[in-house]
Phi, psi and omega in degrees: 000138191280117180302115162317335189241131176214140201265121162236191197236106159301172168303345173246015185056034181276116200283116196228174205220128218258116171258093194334151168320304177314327182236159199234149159279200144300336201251310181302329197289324174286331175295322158289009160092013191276002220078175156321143174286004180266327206296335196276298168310319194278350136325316177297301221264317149322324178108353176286322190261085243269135220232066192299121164314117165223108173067221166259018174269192179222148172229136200246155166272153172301341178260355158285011177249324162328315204285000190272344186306148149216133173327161153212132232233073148005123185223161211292183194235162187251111145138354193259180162279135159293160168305324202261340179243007154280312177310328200276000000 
């Protein structure tokens, strides 16, 4: 497993703590739009959404949150015609 956290020393020998790209907060997700922030945690706290702990944050990777995505698939309305039986 791949470490998450990686520590540098800035130009003023202030020691910071670096968060690969690849990961988000709980805050970044809502703000793009993943859902609530309790709705997100109880995903967390459940096993749907898979969560790494740093301090006191939570860090999701972007492509365990990809998984939350789901197509959505239009569905017919009763009474119109489909594409295929407008072409005809």
């Amino acid at each position: 497993m791949d470490d998450i956290r990686s520590i540098d020393t800035d130009r003023d020998g202030k020691t910071r703590l670096i968060i690969p790209k690849r990961m988000l907060t709980i805050r970044q997700l809502v703000a793009l739009g993943y859902g609530s922030y309790d709705t997100l945690c109880r995903y967390v706290r459940t096993g749907e959404l898979k969560a790494y702990r740093l301090g006191q944050r939570y860090l999701v990777r972007v492509s365990d949150a990809a998984r939350l995505l789901e197509p959505v698939e239009p569905k017919p309305q009763p009474g119109k015609a489909t594409g295929e039986e407008e072409a005809r």
